[in-house]
C-alpha positions in Angstrom: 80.6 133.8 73.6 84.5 132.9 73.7 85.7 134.3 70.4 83.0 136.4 69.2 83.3 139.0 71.5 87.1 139.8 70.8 86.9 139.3 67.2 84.9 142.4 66.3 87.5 144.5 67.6 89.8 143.0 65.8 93.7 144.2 65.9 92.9 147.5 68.1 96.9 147.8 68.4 99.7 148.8 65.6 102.2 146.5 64.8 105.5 147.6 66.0 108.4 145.8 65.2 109.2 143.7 61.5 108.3 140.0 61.9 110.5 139.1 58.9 113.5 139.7 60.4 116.0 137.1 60.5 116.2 135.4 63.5 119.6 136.6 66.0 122.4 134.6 64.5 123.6 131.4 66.9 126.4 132.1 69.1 130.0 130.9 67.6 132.0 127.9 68.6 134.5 127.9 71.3 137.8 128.4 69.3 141.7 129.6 70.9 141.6 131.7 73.7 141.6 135.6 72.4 143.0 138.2 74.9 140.2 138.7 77.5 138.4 142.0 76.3 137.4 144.8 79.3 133.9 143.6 79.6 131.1 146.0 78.7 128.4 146.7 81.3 124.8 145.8 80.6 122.3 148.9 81.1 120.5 149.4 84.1 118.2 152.1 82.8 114.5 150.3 83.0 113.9 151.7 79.5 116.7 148.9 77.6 113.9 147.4 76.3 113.3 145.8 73.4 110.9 143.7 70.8 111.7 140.3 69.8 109.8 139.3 66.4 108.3 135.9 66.4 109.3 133.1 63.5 108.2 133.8 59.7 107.3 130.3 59.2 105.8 127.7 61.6 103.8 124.6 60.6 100.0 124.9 61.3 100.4 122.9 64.5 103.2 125.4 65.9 103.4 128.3 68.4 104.0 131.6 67.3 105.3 133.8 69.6 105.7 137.8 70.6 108.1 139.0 73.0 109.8 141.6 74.5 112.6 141.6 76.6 113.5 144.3 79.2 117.7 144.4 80.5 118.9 145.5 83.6 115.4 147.1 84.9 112.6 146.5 86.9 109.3 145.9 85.0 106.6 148.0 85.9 103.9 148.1 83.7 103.1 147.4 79.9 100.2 147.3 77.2 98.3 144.0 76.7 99.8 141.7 73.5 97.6 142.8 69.8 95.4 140.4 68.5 96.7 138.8 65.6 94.0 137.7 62.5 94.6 134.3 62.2 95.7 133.5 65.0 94.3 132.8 68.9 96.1 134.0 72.1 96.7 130.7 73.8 98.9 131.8 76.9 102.0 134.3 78.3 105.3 133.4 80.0 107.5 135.1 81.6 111.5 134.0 81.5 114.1 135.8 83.8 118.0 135.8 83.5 120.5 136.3 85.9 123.6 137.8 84.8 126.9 138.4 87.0 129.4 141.0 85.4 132.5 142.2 87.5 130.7 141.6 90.8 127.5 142.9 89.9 123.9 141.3 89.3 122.0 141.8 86.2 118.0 140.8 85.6 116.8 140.3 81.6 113.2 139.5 82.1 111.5 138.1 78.8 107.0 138.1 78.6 106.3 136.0 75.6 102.9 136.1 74.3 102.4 132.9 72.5 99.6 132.3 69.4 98.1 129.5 67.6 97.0 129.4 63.6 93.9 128.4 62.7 94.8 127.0 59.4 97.3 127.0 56.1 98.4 129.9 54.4 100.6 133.7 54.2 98.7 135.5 57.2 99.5 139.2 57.2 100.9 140.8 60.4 99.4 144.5 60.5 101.2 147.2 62.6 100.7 147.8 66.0 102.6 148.9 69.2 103.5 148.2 72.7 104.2 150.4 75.3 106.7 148.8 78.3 107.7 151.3 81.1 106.4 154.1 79.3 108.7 153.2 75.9 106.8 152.7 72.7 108.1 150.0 71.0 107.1 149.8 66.9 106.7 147.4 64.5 106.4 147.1 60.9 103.4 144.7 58.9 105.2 141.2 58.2 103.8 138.3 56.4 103.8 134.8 58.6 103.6 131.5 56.5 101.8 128.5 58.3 102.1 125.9 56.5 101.0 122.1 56.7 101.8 119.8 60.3 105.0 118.1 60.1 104.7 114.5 59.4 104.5 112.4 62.8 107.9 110.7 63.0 106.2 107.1 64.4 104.7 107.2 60.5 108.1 107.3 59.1 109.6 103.4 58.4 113.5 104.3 58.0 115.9 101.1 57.6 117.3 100.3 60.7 121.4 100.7 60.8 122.7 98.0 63.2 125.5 100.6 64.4 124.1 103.5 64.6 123.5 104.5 68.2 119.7 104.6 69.4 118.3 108.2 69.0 115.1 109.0 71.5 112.0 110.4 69.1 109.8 113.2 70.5 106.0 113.2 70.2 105.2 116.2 67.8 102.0 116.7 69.7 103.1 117.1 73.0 106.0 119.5 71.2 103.4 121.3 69.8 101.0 121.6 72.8 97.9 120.4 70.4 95.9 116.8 69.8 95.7 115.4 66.6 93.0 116.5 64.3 91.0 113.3 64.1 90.4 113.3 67.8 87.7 116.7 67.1 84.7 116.1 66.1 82.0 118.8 64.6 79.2 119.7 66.6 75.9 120.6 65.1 75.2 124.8 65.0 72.1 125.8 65.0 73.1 129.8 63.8 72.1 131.5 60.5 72.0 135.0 58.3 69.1 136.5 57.6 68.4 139.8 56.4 65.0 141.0 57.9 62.5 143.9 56.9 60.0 145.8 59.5 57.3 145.3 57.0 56.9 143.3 53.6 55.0 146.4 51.7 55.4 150.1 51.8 54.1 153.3 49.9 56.4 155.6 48.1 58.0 157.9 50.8 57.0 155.4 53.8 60.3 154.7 56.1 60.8 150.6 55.7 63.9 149.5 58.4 65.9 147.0 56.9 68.7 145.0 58.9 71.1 142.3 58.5 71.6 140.0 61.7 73.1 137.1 63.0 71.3 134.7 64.8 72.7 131.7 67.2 71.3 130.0 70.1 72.9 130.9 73.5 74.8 127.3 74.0 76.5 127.1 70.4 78.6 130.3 71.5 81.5 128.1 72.5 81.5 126.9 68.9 81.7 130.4 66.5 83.6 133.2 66.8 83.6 136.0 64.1 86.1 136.3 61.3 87.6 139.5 59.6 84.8 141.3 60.7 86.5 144.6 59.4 87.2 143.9 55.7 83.9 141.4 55.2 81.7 144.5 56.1 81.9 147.0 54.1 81.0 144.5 51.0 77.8 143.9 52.9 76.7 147.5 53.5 77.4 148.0 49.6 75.0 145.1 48.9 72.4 147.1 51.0 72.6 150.0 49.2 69.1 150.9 47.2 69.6 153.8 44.4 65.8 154.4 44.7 65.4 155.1 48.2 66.5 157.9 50.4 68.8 156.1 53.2 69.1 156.7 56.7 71.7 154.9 58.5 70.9 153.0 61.9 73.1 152.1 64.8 76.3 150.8 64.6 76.8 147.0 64.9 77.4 145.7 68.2 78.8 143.3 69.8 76.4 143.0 72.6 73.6 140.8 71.6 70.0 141.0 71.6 67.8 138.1 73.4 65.0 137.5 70.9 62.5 134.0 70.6 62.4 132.7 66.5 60.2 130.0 65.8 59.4 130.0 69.7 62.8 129.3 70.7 65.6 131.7 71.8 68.0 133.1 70.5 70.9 135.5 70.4 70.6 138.7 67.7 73.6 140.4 66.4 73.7 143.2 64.4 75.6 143.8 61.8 74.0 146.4 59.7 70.4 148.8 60.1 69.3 151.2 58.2 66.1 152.7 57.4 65.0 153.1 54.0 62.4 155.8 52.3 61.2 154.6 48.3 61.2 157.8 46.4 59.6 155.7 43.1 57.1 153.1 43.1 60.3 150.0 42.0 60.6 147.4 44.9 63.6 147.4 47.2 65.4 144.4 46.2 67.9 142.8 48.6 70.5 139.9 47.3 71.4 137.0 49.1 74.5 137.9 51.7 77.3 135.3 52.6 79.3 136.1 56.5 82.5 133.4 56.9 82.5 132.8 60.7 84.9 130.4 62.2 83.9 127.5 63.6 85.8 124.8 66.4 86.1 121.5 66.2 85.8 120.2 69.7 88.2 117.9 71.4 86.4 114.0 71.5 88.2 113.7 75.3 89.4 117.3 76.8 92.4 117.3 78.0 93.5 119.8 81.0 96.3 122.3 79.8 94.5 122.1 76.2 92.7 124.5 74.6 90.4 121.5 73.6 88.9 123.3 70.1 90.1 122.7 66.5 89.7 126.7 64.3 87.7 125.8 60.9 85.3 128.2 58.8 81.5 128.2 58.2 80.1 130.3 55.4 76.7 131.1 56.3 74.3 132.3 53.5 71.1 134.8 54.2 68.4 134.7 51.0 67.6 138.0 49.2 64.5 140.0 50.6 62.3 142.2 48.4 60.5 144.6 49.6 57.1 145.7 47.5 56.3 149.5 47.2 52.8 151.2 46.4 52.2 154.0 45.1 50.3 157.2 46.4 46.8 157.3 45.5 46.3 159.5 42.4 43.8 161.9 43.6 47.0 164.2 45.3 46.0 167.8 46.5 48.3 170.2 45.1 51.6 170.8 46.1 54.7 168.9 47.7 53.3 165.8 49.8 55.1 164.4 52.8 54.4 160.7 54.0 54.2 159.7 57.5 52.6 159.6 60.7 52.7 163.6 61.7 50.5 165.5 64.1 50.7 169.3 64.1 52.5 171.8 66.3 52.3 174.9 66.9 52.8 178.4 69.1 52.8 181.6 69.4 55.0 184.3 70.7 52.0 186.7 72.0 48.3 186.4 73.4 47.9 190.5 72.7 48.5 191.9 69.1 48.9 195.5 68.2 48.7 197.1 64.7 53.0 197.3 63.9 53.8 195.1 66.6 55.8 192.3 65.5 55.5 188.6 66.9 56.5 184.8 65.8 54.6 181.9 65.4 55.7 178.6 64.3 54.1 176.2 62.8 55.4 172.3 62.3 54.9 168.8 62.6 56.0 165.5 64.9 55.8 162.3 64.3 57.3 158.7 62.4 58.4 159.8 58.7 60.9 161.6 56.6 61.5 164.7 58.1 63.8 165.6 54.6 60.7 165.5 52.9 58.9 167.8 54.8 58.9 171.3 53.0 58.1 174.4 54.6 54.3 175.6 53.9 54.3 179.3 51.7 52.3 181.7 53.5 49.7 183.3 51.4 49.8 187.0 50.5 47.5 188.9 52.9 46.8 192.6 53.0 48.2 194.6 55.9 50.2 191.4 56.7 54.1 191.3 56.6 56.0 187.8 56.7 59.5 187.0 57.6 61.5 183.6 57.3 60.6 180.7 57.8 63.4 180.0 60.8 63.7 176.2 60.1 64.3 173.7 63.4 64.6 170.1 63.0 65.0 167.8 65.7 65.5 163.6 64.7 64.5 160.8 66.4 64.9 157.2 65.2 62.2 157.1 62.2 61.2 160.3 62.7 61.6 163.3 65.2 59.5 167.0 64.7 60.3 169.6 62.5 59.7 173.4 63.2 59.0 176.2 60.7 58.7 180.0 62.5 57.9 183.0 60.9 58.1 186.4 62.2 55.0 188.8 61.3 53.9 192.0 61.5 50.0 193.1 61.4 49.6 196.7 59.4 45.6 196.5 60.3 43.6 195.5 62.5 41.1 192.6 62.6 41.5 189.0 63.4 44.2 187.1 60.9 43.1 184.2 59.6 45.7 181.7 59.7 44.2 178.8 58.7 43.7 180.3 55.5 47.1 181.6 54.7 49.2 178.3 55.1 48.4 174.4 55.5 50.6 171.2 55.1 49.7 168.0 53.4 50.7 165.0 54.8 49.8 161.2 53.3 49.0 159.0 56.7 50.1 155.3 55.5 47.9 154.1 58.5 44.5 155.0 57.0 46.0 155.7 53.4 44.3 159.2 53.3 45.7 162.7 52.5 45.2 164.9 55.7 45.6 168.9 55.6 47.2 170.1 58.5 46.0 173.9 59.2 46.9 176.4 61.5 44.0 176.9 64.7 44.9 180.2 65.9 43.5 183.0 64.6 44.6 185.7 66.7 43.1 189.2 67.1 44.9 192.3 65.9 43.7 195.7 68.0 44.9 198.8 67.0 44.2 201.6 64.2 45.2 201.8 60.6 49.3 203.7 61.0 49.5 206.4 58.5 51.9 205.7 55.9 54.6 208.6 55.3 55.5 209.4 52.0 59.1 208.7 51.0 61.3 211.2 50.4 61.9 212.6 47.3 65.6 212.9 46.0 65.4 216.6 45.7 64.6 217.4 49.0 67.6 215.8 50.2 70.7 218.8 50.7 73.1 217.1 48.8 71.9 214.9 46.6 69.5 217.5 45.5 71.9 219.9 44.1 73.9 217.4 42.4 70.6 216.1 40.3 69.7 219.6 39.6 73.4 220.5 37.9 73.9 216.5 36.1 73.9 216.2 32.6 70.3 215.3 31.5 71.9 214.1 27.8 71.5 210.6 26.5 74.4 208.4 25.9 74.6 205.4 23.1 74.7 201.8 25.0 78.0 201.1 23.5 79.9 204.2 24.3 82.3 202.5 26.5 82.4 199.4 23.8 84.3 202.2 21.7 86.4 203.6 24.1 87.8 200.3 25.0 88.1 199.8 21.4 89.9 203.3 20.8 92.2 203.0 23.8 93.3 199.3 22.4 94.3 200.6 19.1 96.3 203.5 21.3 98.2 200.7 23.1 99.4 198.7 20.0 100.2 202.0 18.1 102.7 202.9 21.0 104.1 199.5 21.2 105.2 200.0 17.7 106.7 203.2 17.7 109.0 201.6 20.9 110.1 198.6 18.8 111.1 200.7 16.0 113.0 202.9 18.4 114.7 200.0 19.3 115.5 198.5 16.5 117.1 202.1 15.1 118.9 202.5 18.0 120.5 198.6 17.7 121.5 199.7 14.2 123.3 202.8 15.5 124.7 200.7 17.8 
């Protein structure tokens, strides 16, 4: 659609050069003839470029304009004009001057991007930058006042002066470049807010997606466009926020639509925020009602070529609050942490032959739609002769979901075949059937091999040096709180010395 596209990259430039300057001062009246001055030469270096600020005030039916102006140079190439808020690009012109100085031909050429309000009131000007010819120009944030149309001078009953001469009036419309406001009318939109939920009910821990979009048919583009997109939205994604739920953000909003049918009819989906919420207590997720201001065009009764034919208004549009209900887990719970979602079991194995001492990994995990957060690795029960390392944990999301991956590295000290299904298990709450399931291991591999001797450890007196140096310590037993003392001795040491040195001194001063 026209404007809604641009708008939600609103201002991608920095403003570069202040708009509140004063306009260039008008050139002085003729006056005596002065002794001609040695002419100075313009500059013919391409880069004598620079940014002319457009008015701080214009009436809400004006032009307002941003320029640059290159001197003596040949223009090349340069970045397009910023996109103002507030304000709609309506067209560019390009001026040239010829200047003759001391035989010599000079070229100022002028690109003026013009801009039209879309209502009353102090717009700010944010920073933004141009680049012409390679220079960067700059410009600070300024504050343009619109303010209201200037009366129509054919409404204005003056007395007539018999000898005044006869002055010619202009039509402030055609000055302007814009149709008078009665001649729009307001077209019908059939576009709305709604913030929409996957599902109306959900258990505790079950992922619930949760967006807010705008909706319009395909042939009322022409008519909206969106407005401040950048400051309205962060509101809105605060108003989202649920303290009770763990929160997964979706995708970013974008500004290509969706083609969807509501109520049988198409229409055009854009979204502006998606995310994908987990209840962690059994309170409902309660939504409020969200307001968007979009603007909205008048459109011109009889077009009129050269126009831009549409009036800039604004259109609150107002989505109802959503609640979401949330049931909680049935009570009979196995023991241990419980994870909620649609998960089927993984696993492998490093090995298909196992020796006695031989280490090897196997990893054990789940896939599936859920909170993978809330997945906790299993505990592997204590077995004799068995060894266990990690777990090593991998996760890998997917929109709702993804797989998660817990590998442990074990070592067999006998042999036998090792029960795995017995020494670790996972429980998982399906919301689908609304039944616990236990997810166990189904190898069980085989371990060949003997029994390995175990060596006895060393005993610190066989070892040559520390074996010598046991023999000879001091078997006596110390109080806890020997150092305590020392500390305490060595302290009452330190302040005794300190006073023997300050009454040295202070003999000495007296000598003195």
């Amino acid at each position: 659609m026209g404007g809604l596209f641009w708008a939600l990259g609103l201002l991608p430039g920095l403003w570069l050069a202040e708009l509140g300057q004063a306009p260039p001062a008008p050139p002085a009246k003729p006056g005596p003839a002065a002794p001609a001055a040695q002419p100075k030469l313009p500059a013919t270096n391409p880069a004598d470029v620079e940014l002319l600020p457009g008015p701080a005030t214009l009436p809400v039916t004006g032009v307002f304009t941003l320029a640059f102006r290159l001197r003596g140079g040949v223009l090349d190439k340069y970045s397009e004009f910023p996109e103002l808020d507030g304000f709609k690009k309506t067209g560019k012109t390009s001026t040239t001057t010829t200047r003759i100085v001391q035989g010599r031909r000079f070229s100022d050429l002028t690109i003026t991007q013009r801009y039209v309000p879309y209502g009353e009131g102090e717009i700010v000007i944010k920073p933004f930058q141009l680049t012409v010819n390679g220079v960067l120009l700059r410009s600070k944030a300024a504050t343009v006042r619109v303010g209201p149309a200037l009366p129509n001078p054919g409404s204005i009953t003056k007395p007539v002066n018999p000898t005044a001469p006869l002055q010619a009036v202009g039509d402030l419309d055609k000055l302007f470049g814009k149709p008078k406001p009665v001649l729009y009318e307001e077209r019908a939109d059939h576009a709305f807010l709604a913030v929409v939920a996957d599902r109306s009910r959900v258990f505790v821990g079950e992922g619930v997606r949760v967006g807010l979009y705008f909706y319009l048919k395909p042939e009322d583009q022409a008519l909206l466009a969106f407005h401040d997109f950048t400051d309205q939205l962060p509101p809105l994604l605060h108003e989202l926020h649920q303290p009770t739920a763990w929160q997964e953000p979706g995708p970013e909003p974008s500004v290509t639509p969706d083609t969807v049918r509501h109520l049988g009819q198409k229409y055009l989906r854009f979204r502006l925020a998606e995310n994908l919420y987990y209840p962690l207590t059994a309170q409902p997720l309660r939504f409020p009602p969200l307001a968007l201001t979009m603007v909205k065009f008048k459109l011109l009764k009889k077009p009129e070529p050269g126009q831009d034919n549409r009036l800039a208004g604004y259109k609150t549009y107002t989505a109802p609050g959503l609640a979401v209900a949330v049931q909680p887990l049935p009570q009979a719970t196995p023991g241990g942490p419980v994870a909620v979602g649609r998960f089927e079991l993984q696993e492998a194995i490093s090995r298909t032959k196992f020796r006695v001492g031989e280490s090897f990994t196997y990893t054990f995990g789940v896939a599936g739609q859920g909170n993978l957060a809330a997945v906790l690795a299993p505990t592997v029960a204590a077995w004799p002769g068995l060894d266990v390392y990690g777990p090593e944990v991998r996760e890998e999301p997917a929109p709702g979901g993804g797989r998660k991956l817990f590998r442990y590295r074990l070592v067999a000290r006998r042999p036998g075949v090792l029960p795995l299904d017995s020494l670790l298990h996972l429980t998982v709450f399906n919301p689908n059937t609304g039944r616990y399931n236990v997810l166990r291991p189904g190898l069980r591999p085989l371990v060949q091999g003997v029994v390995a001797a175990v060596e006895p450890l060393a005993r610190p007196a066989d070892d040559p040096f520390y074996g010598p140096a046991l023999a000879g310590a001091d078997t006596t037993m110390q109080p806890l709180d020997v150092y305590r003392d020392v500390r305490r001795y060595a302290d009452w040491l330190l302040i005794g010395l300190a006073g023997v040195a300050a009454f040295g001194w202070w003999r000495a001063g007296r000598r003195a």
